[in-house]
PDB file of N, CA, C and O in Angstrom, chain B, residues numbered from 101:
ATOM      1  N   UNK B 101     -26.543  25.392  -8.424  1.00  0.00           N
ATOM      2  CA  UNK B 101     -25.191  25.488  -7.921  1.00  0.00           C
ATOM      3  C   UNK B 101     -24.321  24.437  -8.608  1.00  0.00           C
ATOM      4  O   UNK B 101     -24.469  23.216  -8.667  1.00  0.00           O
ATOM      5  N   UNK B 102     -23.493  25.133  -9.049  1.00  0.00           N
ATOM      6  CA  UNK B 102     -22.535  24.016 -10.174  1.00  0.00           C
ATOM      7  C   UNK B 102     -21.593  22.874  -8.671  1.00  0.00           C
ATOM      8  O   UNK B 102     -21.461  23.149  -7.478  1.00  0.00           O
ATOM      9  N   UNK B 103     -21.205  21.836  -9.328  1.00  0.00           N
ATOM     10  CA  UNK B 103     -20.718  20.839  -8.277  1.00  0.00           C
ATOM     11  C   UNK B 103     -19.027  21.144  -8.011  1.00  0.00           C
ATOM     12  O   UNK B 103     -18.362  21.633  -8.924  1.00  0.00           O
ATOM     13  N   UNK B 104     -18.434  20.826  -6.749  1.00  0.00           N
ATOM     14  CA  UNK B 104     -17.249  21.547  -6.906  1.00  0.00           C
ATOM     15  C   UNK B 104     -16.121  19.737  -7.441  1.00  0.00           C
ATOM     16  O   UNK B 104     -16.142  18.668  -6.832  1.00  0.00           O
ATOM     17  N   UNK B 105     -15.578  19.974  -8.303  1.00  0.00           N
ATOM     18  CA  UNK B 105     -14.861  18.690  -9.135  1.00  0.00           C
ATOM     19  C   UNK B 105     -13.248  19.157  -8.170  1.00  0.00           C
ATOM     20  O   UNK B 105     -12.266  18.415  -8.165  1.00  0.00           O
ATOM     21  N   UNK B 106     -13.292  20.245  -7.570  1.00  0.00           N
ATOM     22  CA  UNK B 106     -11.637  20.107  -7.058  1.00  0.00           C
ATOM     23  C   UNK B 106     -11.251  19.633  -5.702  1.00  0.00           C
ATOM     24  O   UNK B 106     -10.160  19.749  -5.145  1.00  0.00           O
ATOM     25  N   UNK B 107     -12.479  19.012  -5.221  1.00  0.00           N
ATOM     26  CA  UNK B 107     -12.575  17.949  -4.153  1.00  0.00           C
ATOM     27  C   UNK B 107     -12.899  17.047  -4.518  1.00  0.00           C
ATOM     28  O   UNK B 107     -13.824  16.500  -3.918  1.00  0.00           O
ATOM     29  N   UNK B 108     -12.359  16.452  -5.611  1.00  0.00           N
ATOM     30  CA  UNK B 108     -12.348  14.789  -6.027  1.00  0.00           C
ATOM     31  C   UNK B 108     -11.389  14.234  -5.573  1.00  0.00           C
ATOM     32  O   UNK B 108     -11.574  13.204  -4.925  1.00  0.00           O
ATOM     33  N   UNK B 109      -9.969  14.777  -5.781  1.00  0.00           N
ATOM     34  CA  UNK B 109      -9.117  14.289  -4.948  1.00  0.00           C
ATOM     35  C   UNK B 109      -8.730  14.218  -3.918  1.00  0.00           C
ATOM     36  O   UNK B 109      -7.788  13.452  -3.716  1.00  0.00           O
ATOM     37  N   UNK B 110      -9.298  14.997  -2.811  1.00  0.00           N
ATOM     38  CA  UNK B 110      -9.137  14.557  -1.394  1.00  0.00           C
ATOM     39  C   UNK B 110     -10.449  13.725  -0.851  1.00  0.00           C
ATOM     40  O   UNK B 110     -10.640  13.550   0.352  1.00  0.00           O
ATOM     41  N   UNK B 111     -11.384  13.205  -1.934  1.00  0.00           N
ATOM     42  CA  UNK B 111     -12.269  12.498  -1.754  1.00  0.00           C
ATOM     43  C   UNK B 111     -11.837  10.617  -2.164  1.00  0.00           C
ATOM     44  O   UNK B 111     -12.196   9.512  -1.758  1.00  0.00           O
ATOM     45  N   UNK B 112     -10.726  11.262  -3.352  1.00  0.00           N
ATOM     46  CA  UNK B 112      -9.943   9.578  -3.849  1.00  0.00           C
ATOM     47  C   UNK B 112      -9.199   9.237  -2.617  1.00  0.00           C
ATOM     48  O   UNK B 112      -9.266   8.078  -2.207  1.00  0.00           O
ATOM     49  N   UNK B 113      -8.314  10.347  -1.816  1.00  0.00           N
ATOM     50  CA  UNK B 113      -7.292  10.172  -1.121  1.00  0.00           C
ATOM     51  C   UNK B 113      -7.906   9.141   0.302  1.00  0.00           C
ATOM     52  O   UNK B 113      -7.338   8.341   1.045  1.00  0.00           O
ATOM     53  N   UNK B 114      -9.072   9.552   0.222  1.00  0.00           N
ATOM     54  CA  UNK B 114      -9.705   9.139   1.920  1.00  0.00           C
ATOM     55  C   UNK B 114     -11.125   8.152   1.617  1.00  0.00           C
ATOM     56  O   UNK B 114     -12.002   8.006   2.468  1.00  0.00           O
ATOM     57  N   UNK B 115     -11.168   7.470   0.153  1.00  0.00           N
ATOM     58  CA  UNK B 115     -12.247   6.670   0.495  1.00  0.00           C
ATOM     59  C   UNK B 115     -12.024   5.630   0.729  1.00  0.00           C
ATOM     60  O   UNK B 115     -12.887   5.214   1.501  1.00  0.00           O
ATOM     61  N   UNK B 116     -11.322   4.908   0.501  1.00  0.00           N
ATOM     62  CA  UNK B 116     -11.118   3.778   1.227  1.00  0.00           C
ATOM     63  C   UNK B 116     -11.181   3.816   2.682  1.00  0.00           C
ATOM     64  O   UNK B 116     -11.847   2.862   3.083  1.00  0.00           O
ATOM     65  N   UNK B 117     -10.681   4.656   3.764  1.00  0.00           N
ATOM     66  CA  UNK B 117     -10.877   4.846   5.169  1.00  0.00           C
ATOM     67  C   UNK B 117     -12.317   5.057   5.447  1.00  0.00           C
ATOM     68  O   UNK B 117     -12.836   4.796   6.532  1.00  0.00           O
ATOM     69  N   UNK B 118     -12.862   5.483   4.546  1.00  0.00           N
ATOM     70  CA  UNK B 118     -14.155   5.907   4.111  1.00  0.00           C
ATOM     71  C   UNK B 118     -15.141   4.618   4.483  1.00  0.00           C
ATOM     72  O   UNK B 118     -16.165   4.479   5.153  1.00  0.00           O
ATOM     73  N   UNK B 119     -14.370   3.837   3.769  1.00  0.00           N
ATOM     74  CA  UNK B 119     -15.295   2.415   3.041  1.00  0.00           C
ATOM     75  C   UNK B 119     -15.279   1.696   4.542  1.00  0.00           C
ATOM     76  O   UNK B 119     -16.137   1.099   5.192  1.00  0.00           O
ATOM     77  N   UNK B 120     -13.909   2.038   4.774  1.00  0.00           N
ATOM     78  CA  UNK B 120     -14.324   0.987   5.964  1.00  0.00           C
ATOM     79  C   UNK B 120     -14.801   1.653   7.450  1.00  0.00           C
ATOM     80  O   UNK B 120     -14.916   1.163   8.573  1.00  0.00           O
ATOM     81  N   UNK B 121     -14.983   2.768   6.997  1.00  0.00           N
ATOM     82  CA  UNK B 121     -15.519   3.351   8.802  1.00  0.00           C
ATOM     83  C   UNK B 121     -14.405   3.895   9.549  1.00  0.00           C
ATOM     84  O   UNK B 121     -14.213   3.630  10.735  1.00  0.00           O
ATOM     85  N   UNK B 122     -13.701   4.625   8.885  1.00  0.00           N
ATOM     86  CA  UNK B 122     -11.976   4.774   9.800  1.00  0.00           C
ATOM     87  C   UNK B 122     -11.816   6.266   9.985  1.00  0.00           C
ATOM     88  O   UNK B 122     -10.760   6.898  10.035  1.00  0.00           O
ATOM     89  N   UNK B 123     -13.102   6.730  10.081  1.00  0.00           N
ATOM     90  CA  UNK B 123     -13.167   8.158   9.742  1.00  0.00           C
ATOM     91  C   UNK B 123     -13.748   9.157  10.669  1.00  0.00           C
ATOM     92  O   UNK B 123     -14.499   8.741  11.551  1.00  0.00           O
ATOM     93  N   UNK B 124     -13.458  10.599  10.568  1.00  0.00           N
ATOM     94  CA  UNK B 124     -13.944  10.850  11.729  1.00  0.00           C
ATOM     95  C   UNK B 124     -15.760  10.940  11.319  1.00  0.00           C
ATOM     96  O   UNK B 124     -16.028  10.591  10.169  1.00  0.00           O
ATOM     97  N   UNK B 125     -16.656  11.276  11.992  1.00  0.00           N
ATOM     98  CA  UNK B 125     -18.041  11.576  11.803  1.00  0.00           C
ATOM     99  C   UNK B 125     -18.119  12.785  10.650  1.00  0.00           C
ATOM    100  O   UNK B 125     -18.849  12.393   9.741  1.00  0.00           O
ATOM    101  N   UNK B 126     -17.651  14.003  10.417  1.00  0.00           N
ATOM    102  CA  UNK B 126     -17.204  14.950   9.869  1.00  0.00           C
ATOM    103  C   UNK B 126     -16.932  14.595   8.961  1.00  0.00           C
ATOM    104  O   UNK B 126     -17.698  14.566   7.998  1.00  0.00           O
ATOM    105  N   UNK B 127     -15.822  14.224   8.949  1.00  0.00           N
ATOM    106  CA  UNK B 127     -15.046  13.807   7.428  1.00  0.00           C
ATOM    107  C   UNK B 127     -16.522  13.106   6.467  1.00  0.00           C
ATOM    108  O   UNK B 127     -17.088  13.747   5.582  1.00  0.00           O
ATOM    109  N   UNK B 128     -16.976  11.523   6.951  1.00  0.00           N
ATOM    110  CA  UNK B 128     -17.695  11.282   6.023  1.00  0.00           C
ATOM    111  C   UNK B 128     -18.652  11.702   5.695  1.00  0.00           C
ATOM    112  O   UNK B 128     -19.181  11.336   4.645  1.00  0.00           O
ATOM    113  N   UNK B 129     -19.152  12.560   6.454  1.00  0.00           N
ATOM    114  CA  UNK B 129     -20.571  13.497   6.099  1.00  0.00           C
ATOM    115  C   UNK B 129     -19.705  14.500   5.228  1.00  0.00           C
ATOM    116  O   UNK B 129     -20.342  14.690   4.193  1.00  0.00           O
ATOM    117  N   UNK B 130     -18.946  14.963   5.216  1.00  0.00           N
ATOM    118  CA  UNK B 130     -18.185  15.489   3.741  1.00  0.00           C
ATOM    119  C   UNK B 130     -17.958  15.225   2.833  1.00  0.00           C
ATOM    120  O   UNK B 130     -17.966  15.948   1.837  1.00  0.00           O
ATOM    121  N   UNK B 131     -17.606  13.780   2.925  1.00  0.00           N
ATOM    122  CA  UNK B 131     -17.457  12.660   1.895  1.00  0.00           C
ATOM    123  C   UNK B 131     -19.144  12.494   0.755  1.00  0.00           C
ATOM    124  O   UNK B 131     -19.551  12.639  -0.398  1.00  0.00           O
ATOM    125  N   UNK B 132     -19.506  12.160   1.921  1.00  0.00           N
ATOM    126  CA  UNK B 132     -21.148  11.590   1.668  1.00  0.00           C
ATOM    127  C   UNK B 132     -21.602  13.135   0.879  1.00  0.00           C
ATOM    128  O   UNK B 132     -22.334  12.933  -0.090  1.00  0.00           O
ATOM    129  N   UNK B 133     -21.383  14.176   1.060  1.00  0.00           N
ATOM    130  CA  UNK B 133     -22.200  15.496   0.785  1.00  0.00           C
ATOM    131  C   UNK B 133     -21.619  15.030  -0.937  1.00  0.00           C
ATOM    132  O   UNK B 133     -22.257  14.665  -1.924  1.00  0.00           O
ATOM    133  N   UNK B 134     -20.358  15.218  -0.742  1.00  0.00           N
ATOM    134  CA  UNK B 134     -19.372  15.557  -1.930  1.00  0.00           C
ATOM    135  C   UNK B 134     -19.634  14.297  -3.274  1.00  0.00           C
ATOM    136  O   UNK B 134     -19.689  14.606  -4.465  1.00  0.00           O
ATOM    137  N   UNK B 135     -19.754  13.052  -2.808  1.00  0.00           N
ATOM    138  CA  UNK B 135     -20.489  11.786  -3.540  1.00  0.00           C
ATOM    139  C   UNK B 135     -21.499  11.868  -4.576  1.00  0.00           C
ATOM    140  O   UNK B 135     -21.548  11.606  -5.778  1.00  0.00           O
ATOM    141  N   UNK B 136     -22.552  12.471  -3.404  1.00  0.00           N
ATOM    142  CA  UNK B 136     -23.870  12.361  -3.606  1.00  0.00           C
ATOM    143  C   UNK B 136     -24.231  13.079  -4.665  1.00  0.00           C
ATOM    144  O   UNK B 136     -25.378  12.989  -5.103  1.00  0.00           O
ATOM    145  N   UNK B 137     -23.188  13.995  -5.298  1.00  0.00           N
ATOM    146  CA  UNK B 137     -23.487  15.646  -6.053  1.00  0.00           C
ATOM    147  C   UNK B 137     -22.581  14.923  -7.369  1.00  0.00           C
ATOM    148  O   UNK B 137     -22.960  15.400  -8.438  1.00  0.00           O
ATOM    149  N   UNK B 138     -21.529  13.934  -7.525  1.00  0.00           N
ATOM    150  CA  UNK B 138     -20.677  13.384  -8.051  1.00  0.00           C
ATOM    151  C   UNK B 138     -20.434  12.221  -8.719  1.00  0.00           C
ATOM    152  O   UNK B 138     -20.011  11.238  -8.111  1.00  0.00           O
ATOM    153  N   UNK B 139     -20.703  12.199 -10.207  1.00  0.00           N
ATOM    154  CA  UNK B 139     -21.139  10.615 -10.862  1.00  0.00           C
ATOM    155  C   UNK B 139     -20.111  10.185 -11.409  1.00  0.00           C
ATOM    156  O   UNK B 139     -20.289   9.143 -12.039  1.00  0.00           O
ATOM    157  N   UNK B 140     -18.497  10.830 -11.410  1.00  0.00           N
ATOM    158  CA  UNK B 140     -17.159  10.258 -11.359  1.00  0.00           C
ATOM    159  C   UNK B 140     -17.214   9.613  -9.735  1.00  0.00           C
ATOM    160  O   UNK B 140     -17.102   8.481  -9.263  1.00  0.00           O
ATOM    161  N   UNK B 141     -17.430  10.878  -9.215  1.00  0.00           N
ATOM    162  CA  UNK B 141     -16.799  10.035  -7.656  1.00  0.00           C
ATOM    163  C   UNK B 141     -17.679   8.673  -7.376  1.00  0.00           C
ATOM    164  O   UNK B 141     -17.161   7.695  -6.837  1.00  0.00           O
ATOM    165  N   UNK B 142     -19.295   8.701  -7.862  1.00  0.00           N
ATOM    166  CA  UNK B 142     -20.069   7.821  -7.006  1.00  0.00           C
ATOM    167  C   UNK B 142     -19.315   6.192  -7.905  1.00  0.00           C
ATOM    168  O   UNK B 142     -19.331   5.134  -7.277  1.00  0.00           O
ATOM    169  N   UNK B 143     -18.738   6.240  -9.313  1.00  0.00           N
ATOM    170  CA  UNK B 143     -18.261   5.318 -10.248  1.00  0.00           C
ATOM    171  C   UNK B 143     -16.877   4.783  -9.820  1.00  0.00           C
ATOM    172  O   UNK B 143     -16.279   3.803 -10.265  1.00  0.00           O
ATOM    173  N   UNK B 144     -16.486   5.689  -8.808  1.00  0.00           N
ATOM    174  CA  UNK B 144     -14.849   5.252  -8.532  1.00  0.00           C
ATOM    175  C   UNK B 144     -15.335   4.889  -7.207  1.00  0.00           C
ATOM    176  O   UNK B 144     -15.001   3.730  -6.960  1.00  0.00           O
ATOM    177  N   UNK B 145     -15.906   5.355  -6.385  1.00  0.00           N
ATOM    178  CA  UNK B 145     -16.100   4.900  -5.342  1.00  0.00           C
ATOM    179  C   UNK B 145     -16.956   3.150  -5.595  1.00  0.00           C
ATOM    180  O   UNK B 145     -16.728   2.340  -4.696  1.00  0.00           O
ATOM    181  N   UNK B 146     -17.570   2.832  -6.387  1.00  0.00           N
ATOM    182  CA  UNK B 146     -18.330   1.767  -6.557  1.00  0.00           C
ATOM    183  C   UNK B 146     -17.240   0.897  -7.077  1.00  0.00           C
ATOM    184  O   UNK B 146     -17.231  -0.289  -6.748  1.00  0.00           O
ATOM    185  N   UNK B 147     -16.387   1.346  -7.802  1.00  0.00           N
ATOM    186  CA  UNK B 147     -15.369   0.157  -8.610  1.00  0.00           C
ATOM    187  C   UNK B 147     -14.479  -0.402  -7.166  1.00  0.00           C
ATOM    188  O   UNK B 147     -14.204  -1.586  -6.973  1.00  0.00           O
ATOM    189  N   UNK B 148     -14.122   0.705  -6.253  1.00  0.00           N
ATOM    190  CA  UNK B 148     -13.066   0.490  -5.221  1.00  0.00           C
ATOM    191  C   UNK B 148     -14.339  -0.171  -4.308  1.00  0.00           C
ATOM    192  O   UNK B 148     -13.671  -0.879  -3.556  1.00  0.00           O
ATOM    193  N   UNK B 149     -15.456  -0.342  -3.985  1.00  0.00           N
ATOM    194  CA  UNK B 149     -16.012  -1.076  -3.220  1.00  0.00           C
ATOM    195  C   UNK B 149     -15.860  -2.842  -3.287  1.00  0.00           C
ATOM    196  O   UNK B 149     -15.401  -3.669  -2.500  1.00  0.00           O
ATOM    197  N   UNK B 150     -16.487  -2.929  -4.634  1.00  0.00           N
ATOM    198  CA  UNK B 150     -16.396  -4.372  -5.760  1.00  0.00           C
ATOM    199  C   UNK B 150     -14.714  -4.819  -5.951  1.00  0.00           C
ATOM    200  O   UNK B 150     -14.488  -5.962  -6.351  1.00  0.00           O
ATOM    201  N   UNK B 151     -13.189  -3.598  -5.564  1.00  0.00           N
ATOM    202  CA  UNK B 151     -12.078  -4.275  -5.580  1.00  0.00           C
ATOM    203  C   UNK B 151     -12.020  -4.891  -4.145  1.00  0.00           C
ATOM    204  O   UNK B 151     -11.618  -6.037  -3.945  1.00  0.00           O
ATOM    205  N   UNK B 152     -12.379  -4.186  -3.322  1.00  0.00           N
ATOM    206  CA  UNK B 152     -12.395  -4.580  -1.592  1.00  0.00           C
ATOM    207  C   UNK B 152     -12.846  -5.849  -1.372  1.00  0.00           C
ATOM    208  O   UNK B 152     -12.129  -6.625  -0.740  1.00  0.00           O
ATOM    209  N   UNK B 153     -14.139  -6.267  -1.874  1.00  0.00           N
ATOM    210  CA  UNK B 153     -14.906  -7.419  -1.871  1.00  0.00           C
ATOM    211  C   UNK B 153     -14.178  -8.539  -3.000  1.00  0.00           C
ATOM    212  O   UNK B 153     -14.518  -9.722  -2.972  1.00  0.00           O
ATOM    213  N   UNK B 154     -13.363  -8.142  -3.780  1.00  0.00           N
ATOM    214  CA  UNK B 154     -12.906  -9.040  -4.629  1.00  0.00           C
ATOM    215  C   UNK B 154     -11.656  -9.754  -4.230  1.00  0.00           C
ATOM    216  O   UNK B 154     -11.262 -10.877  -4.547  1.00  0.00           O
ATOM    217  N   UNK B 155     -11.096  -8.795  -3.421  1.00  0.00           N
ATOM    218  CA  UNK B 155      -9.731  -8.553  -2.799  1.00  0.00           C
ATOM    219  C   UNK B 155      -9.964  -9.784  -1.194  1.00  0.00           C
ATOM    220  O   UNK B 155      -9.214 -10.635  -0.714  1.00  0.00           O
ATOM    221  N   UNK B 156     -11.143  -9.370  -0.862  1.00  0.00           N
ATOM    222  CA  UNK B 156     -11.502 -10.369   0.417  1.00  0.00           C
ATOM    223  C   UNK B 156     -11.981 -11.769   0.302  1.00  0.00           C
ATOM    224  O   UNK B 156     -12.165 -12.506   1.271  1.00  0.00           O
ATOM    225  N   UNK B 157     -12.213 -12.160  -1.199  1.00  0.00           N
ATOM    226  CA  UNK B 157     -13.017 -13.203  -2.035  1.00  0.00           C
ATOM    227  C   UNK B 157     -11.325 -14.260  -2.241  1.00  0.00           C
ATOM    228  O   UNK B 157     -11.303 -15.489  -2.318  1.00  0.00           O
ATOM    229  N   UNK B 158     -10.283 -13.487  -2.282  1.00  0.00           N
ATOM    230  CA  UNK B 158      -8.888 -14.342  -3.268  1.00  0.00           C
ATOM    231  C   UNK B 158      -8.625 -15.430  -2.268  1.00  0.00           C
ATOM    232  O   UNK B 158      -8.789 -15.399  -1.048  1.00  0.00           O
ATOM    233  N   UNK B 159      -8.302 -16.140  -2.830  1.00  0.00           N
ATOM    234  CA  UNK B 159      -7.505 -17.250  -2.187  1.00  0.00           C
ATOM    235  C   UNK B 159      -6.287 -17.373  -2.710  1.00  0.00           C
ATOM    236  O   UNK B 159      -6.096 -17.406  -3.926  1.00  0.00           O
ATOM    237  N   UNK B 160      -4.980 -17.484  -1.471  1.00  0.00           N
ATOM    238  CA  UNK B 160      -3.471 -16.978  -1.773  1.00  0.00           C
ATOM    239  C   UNK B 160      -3.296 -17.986  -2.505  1.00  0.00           C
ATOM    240  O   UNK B 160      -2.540 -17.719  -3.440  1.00  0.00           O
ATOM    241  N   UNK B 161      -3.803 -19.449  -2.496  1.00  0.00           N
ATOM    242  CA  UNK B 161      -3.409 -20.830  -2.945  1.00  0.00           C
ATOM    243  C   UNK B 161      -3.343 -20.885  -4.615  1.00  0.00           C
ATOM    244  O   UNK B 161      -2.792 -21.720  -5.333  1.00  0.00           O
ATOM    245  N   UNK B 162      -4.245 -19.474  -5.037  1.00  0.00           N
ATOM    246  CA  UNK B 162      -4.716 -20.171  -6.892  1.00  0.00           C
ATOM    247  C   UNK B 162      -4.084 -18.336  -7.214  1.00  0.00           C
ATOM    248  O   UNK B 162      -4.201 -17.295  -6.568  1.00  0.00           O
ATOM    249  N   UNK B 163      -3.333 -18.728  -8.695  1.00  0.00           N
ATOM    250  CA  UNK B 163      -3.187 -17.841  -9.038  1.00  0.00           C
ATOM    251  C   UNK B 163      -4.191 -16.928  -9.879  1.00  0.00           C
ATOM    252  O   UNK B 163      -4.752 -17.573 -10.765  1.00  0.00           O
ATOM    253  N   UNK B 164      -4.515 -15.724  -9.820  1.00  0.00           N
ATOM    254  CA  UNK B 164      -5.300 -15.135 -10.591  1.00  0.00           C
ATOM    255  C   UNK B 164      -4.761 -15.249 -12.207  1.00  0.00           C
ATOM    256  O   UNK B 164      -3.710 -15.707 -12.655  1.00  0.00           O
ATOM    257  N   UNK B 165      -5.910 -14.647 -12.871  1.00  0.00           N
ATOM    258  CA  UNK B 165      -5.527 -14.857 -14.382  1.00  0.00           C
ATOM    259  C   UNK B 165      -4.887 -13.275 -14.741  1.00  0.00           C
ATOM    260  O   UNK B 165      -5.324 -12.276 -14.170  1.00  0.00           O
ATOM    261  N   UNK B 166      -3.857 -13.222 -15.708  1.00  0.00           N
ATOM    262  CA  UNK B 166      -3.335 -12.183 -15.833  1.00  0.00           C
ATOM    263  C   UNK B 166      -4.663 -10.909 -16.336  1.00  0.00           C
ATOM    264  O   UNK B 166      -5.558 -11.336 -17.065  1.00  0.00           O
ATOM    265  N   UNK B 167      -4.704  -9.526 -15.942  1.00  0.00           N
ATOM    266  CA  UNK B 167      -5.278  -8.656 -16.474  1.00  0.00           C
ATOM    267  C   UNK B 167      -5.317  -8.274 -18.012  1.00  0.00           C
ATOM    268  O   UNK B 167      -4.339  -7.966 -18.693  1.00  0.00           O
ATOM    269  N   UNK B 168      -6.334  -8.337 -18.332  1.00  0.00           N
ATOM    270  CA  UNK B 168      -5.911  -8.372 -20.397  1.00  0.00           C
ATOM    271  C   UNK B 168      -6.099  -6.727 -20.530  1.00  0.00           C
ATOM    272  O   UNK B 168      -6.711  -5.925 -19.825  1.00  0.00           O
ATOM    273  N   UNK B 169      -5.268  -6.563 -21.802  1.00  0.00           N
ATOM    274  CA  UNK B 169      -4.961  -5.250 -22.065  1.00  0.00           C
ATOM    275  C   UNK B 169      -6.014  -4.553 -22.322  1.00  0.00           C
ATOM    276  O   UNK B 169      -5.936  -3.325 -22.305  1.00  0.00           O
ATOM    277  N   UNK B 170      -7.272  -5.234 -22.627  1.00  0.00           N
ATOM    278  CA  UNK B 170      -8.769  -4.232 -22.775  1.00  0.00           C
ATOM    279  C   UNK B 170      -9.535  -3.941 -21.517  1.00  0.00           C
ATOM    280  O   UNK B 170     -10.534  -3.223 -21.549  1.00  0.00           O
ATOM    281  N   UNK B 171      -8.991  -4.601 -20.174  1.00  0.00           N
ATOM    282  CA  UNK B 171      -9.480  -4.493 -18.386  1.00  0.00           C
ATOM    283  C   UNK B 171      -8.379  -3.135 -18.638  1.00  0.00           C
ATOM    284  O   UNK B 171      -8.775  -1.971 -18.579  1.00  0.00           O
ATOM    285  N   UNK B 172      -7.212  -3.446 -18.872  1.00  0.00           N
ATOM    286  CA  UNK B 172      -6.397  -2.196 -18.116  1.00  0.00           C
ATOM    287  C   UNK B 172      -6.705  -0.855 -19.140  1.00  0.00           C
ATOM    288  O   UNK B 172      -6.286   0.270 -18.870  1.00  0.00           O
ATOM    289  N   UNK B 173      -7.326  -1.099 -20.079  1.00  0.00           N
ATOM    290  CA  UNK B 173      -7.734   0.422 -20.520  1.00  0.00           C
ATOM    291  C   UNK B 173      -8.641   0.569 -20.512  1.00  0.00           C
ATOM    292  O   UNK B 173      -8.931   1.540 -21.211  1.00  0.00           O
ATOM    293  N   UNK B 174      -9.645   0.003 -19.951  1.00  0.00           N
ATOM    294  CA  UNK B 174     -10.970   0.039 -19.365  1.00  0.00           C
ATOM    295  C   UNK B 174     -10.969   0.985 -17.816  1.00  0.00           C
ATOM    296  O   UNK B 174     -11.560   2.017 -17.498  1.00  0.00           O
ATOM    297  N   UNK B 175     -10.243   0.300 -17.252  1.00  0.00           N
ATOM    298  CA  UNK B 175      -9.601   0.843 -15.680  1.00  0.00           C
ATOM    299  C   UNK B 175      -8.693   2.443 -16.207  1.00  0.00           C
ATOM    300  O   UNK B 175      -8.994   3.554 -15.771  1.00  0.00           O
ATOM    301  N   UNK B 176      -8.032   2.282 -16.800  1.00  0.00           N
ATOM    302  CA  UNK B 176      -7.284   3.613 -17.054  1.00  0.00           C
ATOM    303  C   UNK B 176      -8.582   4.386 -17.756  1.00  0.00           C
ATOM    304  O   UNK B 176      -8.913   5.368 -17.091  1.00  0.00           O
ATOM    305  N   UNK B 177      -9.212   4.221 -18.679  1.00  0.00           N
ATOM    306  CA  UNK B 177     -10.627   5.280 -18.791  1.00  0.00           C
ATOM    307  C   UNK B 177     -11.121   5.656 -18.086  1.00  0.00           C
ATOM    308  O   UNK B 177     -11.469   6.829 -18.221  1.00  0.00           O
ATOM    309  N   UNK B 178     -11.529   4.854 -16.729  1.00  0.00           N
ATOM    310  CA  UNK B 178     -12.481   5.078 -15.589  1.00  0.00           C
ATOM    311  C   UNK B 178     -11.750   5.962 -14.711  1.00  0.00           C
ATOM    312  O   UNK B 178     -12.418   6.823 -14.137  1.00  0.00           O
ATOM    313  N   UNK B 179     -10.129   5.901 -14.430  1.00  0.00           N
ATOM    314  CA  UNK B 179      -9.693   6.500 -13.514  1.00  0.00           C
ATOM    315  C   UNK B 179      -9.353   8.356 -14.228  1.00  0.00           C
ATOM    316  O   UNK B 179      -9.431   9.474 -13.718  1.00  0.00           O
ATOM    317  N   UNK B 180      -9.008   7.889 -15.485  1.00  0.00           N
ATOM    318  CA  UNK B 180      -8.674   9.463 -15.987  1.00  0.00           C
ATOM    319  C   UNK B 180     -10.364   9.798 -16.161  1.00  0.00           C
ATOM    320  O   UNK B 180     -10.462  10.939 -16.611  1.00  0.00           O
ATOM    321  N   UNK B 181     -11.281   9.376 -16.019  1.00  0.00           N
ATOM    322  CA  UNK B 181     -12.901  10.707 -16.261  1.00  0.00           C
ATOM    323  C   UNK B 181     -12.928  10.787 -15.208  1.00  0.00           C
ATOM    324  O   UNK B 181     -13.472  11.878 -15.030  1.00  0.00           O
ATOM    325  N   UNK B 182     -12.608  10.182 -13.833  1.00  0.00           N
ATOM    326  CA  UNK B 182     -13.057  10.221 -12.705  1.00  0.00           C
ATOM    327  C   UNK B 182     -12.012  11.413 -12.298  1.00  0.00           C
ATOM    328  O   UNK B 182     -12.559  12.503 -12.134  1.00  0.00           O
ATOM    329  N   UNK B 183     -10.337  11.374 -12.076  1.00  0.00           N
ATOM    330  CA  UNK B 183     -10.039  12.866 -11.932  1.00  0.00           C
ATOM    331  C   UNK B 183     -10.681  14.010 -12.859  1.00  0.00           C
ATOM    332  O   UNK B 183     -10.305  15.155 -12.607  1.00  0.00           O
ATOM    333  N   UNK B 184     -11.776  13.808 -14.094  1.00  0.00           N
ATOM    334  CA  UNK B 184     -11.872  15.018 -14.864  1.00  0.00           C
ATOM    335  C   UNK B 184     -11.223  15.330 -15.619  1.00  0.00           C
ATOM    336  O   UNK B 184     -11.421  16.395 -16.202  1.00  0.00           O
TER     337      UNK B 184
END
């Protein structure tokens, strides 16, 4: 059974609610079905886990270092294979 790729995006739209448990029982067992079959989704879902945890790691006091132009087309690769 080929995998269905046109529920990637209502899978981008809701993982973060996802991530944190904000969901109904349903939904993430949809989520979870749709993942599990999905090695864009399981790669975007893993990058947005590691931003959550990075995001909870900052301290407001120090400034971060600017993003270099080979992160942001690194990130723009990952996000355009991940829609397909």
């Amino acid at each position: 059974m080929a995998h269905d790729h046109t529920k990637c995006g209502d899978v981008f739209a809701m993982l973060s609610e996802y991530l944190d448990v904000e969901l109904p029982p349903e939904a993430c067992t949809e989520i979870h079905q749709h993942v599990e079959g999905c090695a864009p989704c399981v790669e975007f879902a893993e990058s947005l886990k590691r931003t959550v945890e990075l995001c909870k790691e900052y301290e407001p006091d120090t400034m971060p270092e600017p993003v270099s132009a080979a992160a942001k087309a690194e990130l723009m690769a990952a996000w355009r294979k991940a829609r397909g």
